[in-house]
C-alpha positions, 0 to 999 in steps of 0.5 A, a space after each residue: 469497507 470493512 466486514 465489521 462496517 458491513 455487519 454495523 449497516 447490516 444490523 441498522 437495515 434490519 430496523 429499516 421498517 421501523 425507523 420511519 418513527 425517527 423522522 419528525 421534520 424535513 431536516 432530519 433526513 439527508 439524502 446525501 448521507 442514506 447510511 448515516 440516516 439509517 444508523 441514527 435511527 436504528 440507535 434511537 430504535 435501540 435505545 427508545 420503549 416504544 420503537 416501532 409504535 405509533 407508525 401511522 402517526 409518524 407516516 403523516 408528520 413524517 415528510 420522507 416517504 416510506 418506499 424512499 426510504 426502502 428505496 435508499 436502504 434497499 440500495 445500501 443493501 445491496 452495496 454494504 453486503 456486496 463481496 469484499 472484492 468490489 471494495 477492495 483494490 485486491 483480494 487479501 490473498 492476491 494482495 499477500 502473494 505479491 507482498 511475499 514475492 516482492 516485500 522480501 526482495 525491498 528488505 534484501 535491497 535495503 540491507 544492500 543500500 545500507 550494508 553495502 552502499 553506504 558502508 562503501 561510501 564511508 570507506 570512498 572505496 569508489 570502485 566498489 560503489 560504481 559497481 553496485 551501478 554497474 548495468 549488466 543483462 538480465 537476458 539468458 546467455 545466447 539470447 537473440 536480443 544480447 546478441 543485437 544489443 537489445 536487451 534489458 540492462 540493470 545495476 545490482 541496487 535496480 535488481 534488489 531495490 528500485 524494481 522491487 519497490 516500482 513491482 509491488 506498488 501494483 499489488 495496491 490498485 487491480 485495475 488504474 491507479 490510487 492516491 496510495 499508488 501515486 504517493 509510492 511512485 513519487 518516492 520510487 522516483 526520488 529514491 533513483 534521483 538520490 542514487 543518481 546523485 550517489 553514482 555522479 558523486 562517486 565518480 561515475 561520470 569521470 568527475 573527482 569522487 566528492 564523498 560530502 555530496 555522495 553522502 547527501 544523496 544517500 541520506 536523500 534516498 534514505 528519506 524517500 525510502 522511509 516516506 515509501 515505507 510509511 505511505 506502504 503501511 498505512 492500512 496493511 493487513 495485520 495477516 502480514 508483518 509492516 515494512 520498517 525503515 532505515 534509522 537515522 543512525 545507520 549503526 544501529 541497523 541490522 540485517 532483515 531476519 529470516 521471516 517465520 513460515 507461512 502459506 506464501 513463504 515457497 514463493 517468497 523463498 524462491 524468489 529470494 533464492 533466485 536474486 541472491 
Protein backbone atom coordinates (compact mmCIF):
# COMPACT_ATOMS: atom_id res chain seq x y z
CA UNK A 1 0.00 0.00 0.00
CA UNK A 2 1.33 3.33 -1.18
CA UNK A 3 1.07 6.98 0.97
CA UNK A 4 -0.88 8.22 -1.97
CA UNK A 5 -3.27 5.28 -1.60
CA UNK A 6 -3.34 5.67 2.15
CA UNK A 7 -4.17 9.68 1.45
CA UNK A 8 -7.03 8.73 -1.36
CA UNK A 9 -8.71 6.33 1.62
CA UNK A 10 -8.07 8.83 4.18
CA UNK A 11 -9.79 11.63 2.20
CA UNK A 12 -12.81 9.14 1.41
CA UNK A 13 -13.34 8.47 5.50
CA UNK A 14 -13.35 11.90 6.02
CA UNK A 15 -17.05 11.76 4.02
CA UNK A 16 -17.77 8.49 6.19
CA UNK A 17 -20.77 10.26 8.08
CA UNK A 18 -21.96 11.51 4.92
CA UNK A 19 -22.10 8.89 2.76
CA UNK A 20 -24.96 6.98 4.25
CA UNK A 21 -27.01 9.14 1.67
CA UNK A 22 -25.42 6.97 -1.24
CA UNK A 23 -27.00 3.60 -0.12
CA UNK A 24 -30.68 3.09 -1.66
CA UNK A 25 -30.61 -0.72 -2.07
CA UNK A 26 -29.12 -3.84 -0.41
CA UNK A 27 -26.73 -4.17 -3.62
CA UNK A 28 -25.07 -1.22 -3.26
CA UNK A 29 -22.96 -2.22 -0.31
CA UNK A 30 -20.61 -5.05 -0.65
CA UNK A 31 -19.10 -6.16 2.47
CA UNK A 32 -16.30 -7.82 0.80
CA UNK A 33 -15.08 -4.77 -0.79
CA UNK A 34 -15.43 -2.01 2.55
CA UNK A 35 -12.80 0.23 0.76
CA UNK A 36 -14.31 0.36 -2.73
CA UNK A 37 -17.75 1.15 -0.97
CA UNK A 38 -16.48 3.96 0.73
CA UNK A 39 -14.49 5.44 -2.40
CA UNK A 40 -17.71 5.42 -4.54
CA UNK A 41 -19.46 7.09 -2.14
CA UNK A 42 -17.08 9.91 -0.96
CA UNK A 43 -17.22 10.91 -5.20
CA UNK A 44 -20.86 10.58 -5.61
CA UNK A 45 -20.48 13.10 -2.33
CA UNK A 46 -17.83 15.27 -4.36
CA UNK A 47 -19.67 15.52 -7.26
CA UNK A 48 -23.68 15.50 -5.98
CA UNK A 49 -25.41 19.48 -4.51
CA UNK A 50 -26.84 17.98 -1.89
CA UNK A 51 -24.44 15.64 0.04
CA UNK A 52 -25.23 15.28 3.11
CA UNK A 53 -28.92 16.00 3.22
CA UNK A 54 -31.79 14.11 3.51
CA UNK A 55 -29.80 11.60 6.03
CA UNK A 56 -33.05 10.57 8.25
CA UNK A 57 -34.73 9.69 4.79
CA UNK A 58 -31.58 7.67 3.60
CA UNK A 59 -31.22 6.18 7.25
CA UNK A 60 -35.02 4.42 6.59
CA UNK A 61 -34.51 3.08 2.86
CA UNK A 62 -31.20 2.50 3.56
CA UNK A 63 -30.46 -1.30 4.69
CA UNK A 64 -26.75 -0.89 5.89
CA UNK A 65 -26.79 0.29 9.47
CA UNK A 66 -25.12 3.31 10.38
CA UNK A 67 -22.81 2.04 13.12
CA UNK A 68 -21.73 -1.03 10.10
CA UNK A 69 -20.78 1.31 8.37
CA UNK A 70 -18.73 3.21 11.15
CA UNK A 71 -17.69 0.07 11.87
CA UNK A 72 -16.30 -1.15 8.47
CA UNK A 73 -14.67 2.68 8.07
CA UNK A 74 -13.29 2.86 11.38
CA UNK A 75 -11.50 -0.53 10.68
CA UNK A 76 -10.21 0.53 7.40
CA UNK A 77 -8.94 3.36 9.23
CA UNK A 78 -6.98 1.93 11.26
CA UNK A 79 -5.22 -0.32 8.75
CA UNK A 80 -4.99 2.52 5.82
CA UNK A 81 -3.11 5.27 8.14
CA UNK A 82 -1.23 2.11 9.88
CA UNK A 83 2.80 2.54 9.61
CA UNK A 84 4.29 1.80 6.04
CA UNK A 85 6.23 -1.01 8.01
CA UNK A 86 3.04 -3.41 8.62
CA UNK A 87 2.65 -3.29 4.79
CA UNK A 88 5.83 -3.19 3.53
CA UNK A 89 8.17 -6.56 3.70
CA UNK A 90 11.04 -3.96 4.65
CA UNK A 91 11.56 -0.32 5.34
CA UNK A 92 12.79 1.64 2.31
CA UNK A 93 15.87 2.25 4.20
CA UNK A 94 16.64 -1.49 5.23
CA UNK A 95 15.77 -2.42 2.04
CA UNK A 96 18.40 0.41 0.36
CA UNK A 97 21.42 -0.87 2.58
CA UNK A 98 21.16 -4.39 1.63
CA UNK A 99 20.49 -3.22 -2.48
CA UNK A 100 23.96 -1.22 -1.85
CA UNK A 101 25.87 -3.86 -0.10
CA UNK A 102 24.71 -6.56 -2.34
CA UNK A 103 23.43 -4.92 -6.12
CA UNK A 104 27.08 -3.83 -6.41
CA UNK A 105 28.41 -7.09 -6.09
CA UNK A 106 25.65 -8.89 -8.87
CA UNK A 107 26.77 -6.05 -11.23
CA UNK A 108 30.54 -7.09 -10.39
CA UNK A 109 29.71 -10.64 -10.93
CA UNK A 110 28.05 -10.18 -14.46
CA UNK A 111 30.72 -8.24 -15.77
CA UNK A 112 32.83 -11.67 -14.76
CA UNK A 113 30.32 -13.87 -16.11
CA UNK A 114 30.49 -11.82 -19.46
CA UNK A 115 33.75 -10.26 -19.61
CA UNK A 116 35.29 -13.09 -18.38
CA UNK A 117 33.50 -16.51 -18.75
CA UNK A 118 32.18 -16.21 -21.80
CA UNK A 119 35.30 -14.35 -23.36
CA UNK A 120 37.23 -17.54 -22.28
CA UNK A 121 34.72 -19.75 -23.59
CA UNK A 122 34.91 -17.99 -27.36
CA UNK A 123 38.83 -18.39 -26.84
CA UNK A 124 38.27 -22.62 -25.67
CA UNK A 125 41.21 -21.11 -23.47
CA UNK A 126 39.77 -24.00 -21.01
CA UNK A 127 42.37 -23.84 -18.08
CA UNK A 128 41.36 -20.48 -17.72
CA UNK A 129 37.54 -21.22 -17.56
CA UNK A 130 37.87 -24.11 -14.82
CA UNK A 131 39.63 -21.65 -12.71
CA UNK A 132 36.79 -19.28 -12.37
CA UNK A 133 35.43 -22.93 -11.02
CA UNK A 134 37.96 -23.39 -8.82
CA UNK A 135 36.59 -23.70 -4.92
CA UNK A 136 38.75 -22.26 -2.93
CA UNK A 137 38.38 -21.33 1.35
CA UNK A 138 36.86 -18.22 2.47
CA UNK A 139 38.36 -19.09 5.95
CA UNK A 140 40.93 -16.83 7.70
CA UNK A 141 44.55 -18.32 7.28
CA UNK A 142 45.34 -20.82 10.55
CA UNK A 143 41.70 -21.14 10.90
CA UNK A 144 40.83 -24.37 13.22
CA UNK A 145 38.08 -25.39 10.69
CA UNK A 146 40.73 -25.30 7.20
CA UNK A 147 43.05 -27.13 9.45
CA UNK A 148 40.11 -30.46 9.74
CA UNK A 149 39.01 -29.58 6.17
CA UNK A 150 35.63 -28.11 7.26
CA UNK A 151 35.63 -25.05 5.93
CA UNK A 152 33.34 -23.17 3.37
CA UNK A 153 34.86 -23.47 -0.27
CA UNK A 154 33.94 -21.10 -3.35
CA UNK A 155 34.62 -20.45 -6.91
CA UNK A 156 35.20 -16.89 -8.06
CA UNK A 157 31.91 -16.82 -10.22
CA UNK A 158 29.92 -18.16 -6.55
CA UNK A 159 31.77 -15.15 -4.72
CA UNK A 160 30.98 -12.38 -7.27
CA UNK A 161 27.93 -13.89 -8.54
CA UNK A 162 25.55 -16.66 -7.40
CA UNK A 163 25.92 -15.47 -3.45
CA UNK A 164 25.14 -12.11 -4.16
CA UNK A 165 22.01 -12.77 -6.00
CA UNK A 166 20.79 -15.94 -3.47
CA UNK A 167 21.76 -12.81 -0.24
CA UNK A 168 19.91 -10.00 -1.81
CA UNK A 169 16.73 -12.21 -2.48
CA UNK A 170 16.30 -11.64 1.30
CA UNK A 171 16.15 -8.04 1.53
CA UNK A 172 12.69 -8.51 -0.31
CA UNK A 173 10.38 -10.39 2.66
CA UNK A 174 11.68 -9.66 6.60
CA UNK A 175 10.00 -12.23 7.80
CA UNK A 176 9.04 -16.06 5.67
CA UNK A 177 8.84 -15.84 1.79
CA UNK A 178 7.26 -13.86 -1.24
CA UNK A 179 5.87 -15.00 -4.43
CA UNK A 180 8.69 -12.34 -5.45
CA UNK A 181 11.26 -14.14 -3.46
CA UNK A 182 10.48 -17.57 -4.77
CA UNK A 183 10.45 -16.28 -8.54
CA UNK A 184 14.09 -15.00 -7.74
CA UNK A 185 15.15 -18.09 -6.07
CA UNK A 186 14.00 -20.46 -8.91
CA UNK A 187 16.56 -18.33 -11.24
CA UNK A 188 19.46 -18.12 -8.76
CA UNK A 189 19.16 -21.98 -9.20
CA UNK A 190 18.90 -22.06 -12.89
CA UNK A 191 21.53 -19.49 -13.37
CA UNK A 192 24.05 -22.45 -11.05
CA UNK A 193 22.43 -25.54 -13.25
CA UNK A 194 23.60 -23.53 -16.62
CA UNK A 195 27.18 -22.96 -15.25
CA UNK A 196 27.23 -26.26 -14.05
CA UNK A 197 26.63 -27.43 -17.65
CA UNK A 198 29.35 -24.55 -18.28
CA UNK A 199 32.09 -26.19 -15.81
CA UNK A 200 31.19 -30.02 -17.42
CA UNK A 201 31.61 -28.52 -21.10
CA UNK A 202 34.61 -26.96 -20.26
CA UNK A 203 36.20 -30.19 -19.09
CA UNK A 204 35.70 -30.07 -15.57
CA UNK A 205 35.04 -33.64 -15.18
CA UNK A 206 37.93 -34.93 -17.24
CA UNK A 207 35.66 -34.99 -20.47
CA UNK A 208 36.61 -33.65 -24.18
CA UNK A 209 36.02 -29.58 -23.95
CA UNK A 210 33.05 -29.30 -26.20
CA UNK A 211 32.67 -25.46 -26.78
CA UNK A 212 29.04 -25.92 -28.58
CA UNK A 213 27.40 -27.09 -25.16
CA UNK A 214 29.38 -24.68 -23.21
CA UNK A 215 28.05 -21.85 -25.03
CA UNK A 216 24.59 -23.15 -24.73
CA UNK A 217 24.80 -23.31 -20.98
CA UNK A 218 26.14 -19.93 -20.81
CA UNK A 219 23.47 -18.40 -23.20
CA UNK A 220 20.96 -20.60 -20.43
CA UNK A 221 22.59 -18.63 -17.73
CA UNK A 222 22.32 -15.74 -19.43
CA UNK A 223 18.52 -16.21 -19.59
CA UNK A 224 18.08 -16.86 -15.95
CA UNK A 225 20.22 -13.91 -15.14
CA UNK A 226 18.00 -11.52 -17.37
CA UNK A 227 14.38 -13.35 -15.82
CA UNK A 228 16.15 -12.66 -11.96
CA UNK A 229 16.74 -9.26 -13.18
CA UNK A 230 13.10 -8.45 -14.24
CA UNK A 231 11.43 -10.22 -11.78
CA UNK A 232 14.01 -7.95 -9.05
CA UNK A 233 12.75 -4.90 -10.61
CA UNK A 234 9.18 -4.86 -10.70
CA UNK A 235 8.02 -2.57 -7.92
CA UNK A 236 11.73 -1.00 -7.17
CA UNK A 237 12.08 2.00 -5.72
CA UNK A 238 12.67 4.85 -8.17
CA UNK A 239 15.31 6.21 -4.84
CA UNK A 240 17.66 3.31 -6.39
CA UNK A 241 18.89 2.65 -9.98
CA UNK A 242 17.21 -0.80 -11.89
CA UNK A 243 19.29 -3.82 -12.62
CA UNK A 244 19.87 -4.22 -16.18
CA UNK A 245 20.60 -7.40 -17.85
CA UNK A 246 23.19 -8.86 -20.44
CA UNK A 247 22.28 -8.23 -24.02
CA UNK A 248 21.45 -10.61 -26.47
CA UNK A 249 24.71 -9.24 -28.35
CA UNK A 250 27.28 -9.73 -25.77
CA UNK A 251 29.69 -7.14 -27.78
CA UNK A 252 27.55 -4.47 -27.09
CA UNK A 253 27.99 -5.05 -23.39
CA UNK A 254 30.06 -2.48 -21.14
CA UNK A 255 31.41 -2.83 -17.98
CA UNK A 256 29.05 -1.49 -15.00
CA UNK A 257 29.98 2.30 -14.46
CA UNK A 258 31.03 3.42 -11.06
CA UNK A 259 27.80 4.26 -9.31
CA UNK A 260 27.13 8.41 -8.04
CA UNK A 261 27.68 9.11 -4.28
CA UNK A 262 24.99 8.39 -1.80
CA UNK A 263 24.03 7.89 1.65
CA UNK A 264 24.70 4.09 1.49
CA UNK A 265 27.87 4.35 -1.08
CA UNK A 266 30.69 3.67 2.17
CA UNK A 267 29.10 0.37 2.81
CA UNK A 268 28.47 -0.45 -1.18
CA UNK A 269 32.19 0.87 -1.56
CA UNK A 270 33.67 -1.46 1.25
CA UNK A 271 31.85 -4.19 0.15
CA UNK A 272 33.21 -4.10 -3.21
CA UNK A 273 36.57 -3.14 -2.18
CA UNK A 274 36.59 -6.35 -0.01
CA UNK A 275 35.55 -8.84 -3.06
CA UNK A 276 37.93 -7.38 -5.43
Amino acid sequence: ITMAKRWIAFVCLVFELQVISCFHSQSAWNPKAPMRNIRACAFRCLISDNCGQNTEKAREVSPMPRRDLIFHAATLGSLLLAPQIVFADMTLETFKRAYYRYVPRIEAGRDLFVLDLRTKIDKEAWGDVLKLFLKQSVAQEGSAKAQVNLDIKVSELEKELNIPMEVWVTSFAEKGTSPKQRKLEAQTKALRAALETVRVAAGGDGGTPDKQAALAGWEEGRKAFNKYVRVANRGLTLQVRALEGVPDDVSAYARTPERPPNNFSQVGAATLKDNR
